[in-house]
Every structure is written in structure tokens, then in C-alpha cells.
C-alpha positions, 0 to 999 in steps of 0.5 A: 500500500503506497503512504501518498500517492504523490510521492514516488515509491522506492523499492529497495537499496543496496550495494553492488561492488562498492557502488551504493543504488536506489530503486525507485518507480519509474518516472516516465514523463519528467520533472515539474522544472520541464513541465514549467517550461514547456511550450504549451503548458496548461497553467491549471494543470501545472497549479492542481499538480502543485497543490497536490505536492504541498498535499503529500508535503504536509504528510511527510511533515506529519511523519516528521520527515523533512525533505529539504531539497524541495524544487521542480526538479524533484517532483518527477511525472509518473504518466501524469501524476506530479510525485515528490523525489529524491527524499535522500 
């Protein structure tokens, strides 16, 4: 069961000869930061994918998790839907 559906599901980690790796869901259709400059794009679409973000935000802060590097190239596009990354 995901914890918030706008936040990107990681799989699992590890350590592969030294090297440390994440894997996360696949993020298909780019981040916030391309979508905010695209040619064309919807600016009502681009401000409920916002609201969503904050959405999940507060839930992370209700779990006391802090991202601290919160910018429109962390939230990536899975299909359509705006998720928050790289929660380091």
C-alpha cells in the first residue's frame, strides 16, 4: 500500500561492488522544472499538480520527515501524476 500517492515509491537499496543504488518507480514523463517550461503548458494543470505536492508535503511533515531539497526538479511525472523525489 503506497503512504501518498504523490510521492514516488522506492523499492529497495543496496550495494553492488562498492557502488551504493536506489530503486525507485519509474518516472516516465519528467520533472515539474520541464513541465514549467514547456511550450504549451496548461497553467491549471501545472497549479492542481502543485497543490497536490504541498498535499503529500504536509504528510511527510506529519511523519516528521523533512525533505529539504524541495524544487521542480524533484517532483518527477509518473504518466501524469506530479510525485515528490529524491527524499535522500
Amino acid at each position: 500500500r503506497r503512504a501518498n500517492p504523490n510521492i514516488i515509491t522506492y523499492e529497495s537499496s543496496g550495494d553492488l561492488n562498492g557502488n551504493r543504488f536506489i530503486v525507485m518507480e519509474y518516472a516516465n514523463n519528467g520533472s515539474l522544472k520541464e513541465a514549467m517550461s514547456a511550450a504549451g503548458a496548461s497553467k491549471k494543470k501545472l497549479l492542481q499538480d502543485v497543490v497536490q505536492v504541498c498535499e503529500a508535503l504536509e504528510y511527510l511533515h506529519r511523519k516528521k520527515v523533512i525533505h529539504r531539497d524541495l524544487k521542480p526538479a524533484n517532483i518527477l511525472y509518473v504518466n501524469e501524476i506530479a510525485k515528490i523525489s529524491d527524499l535522500g
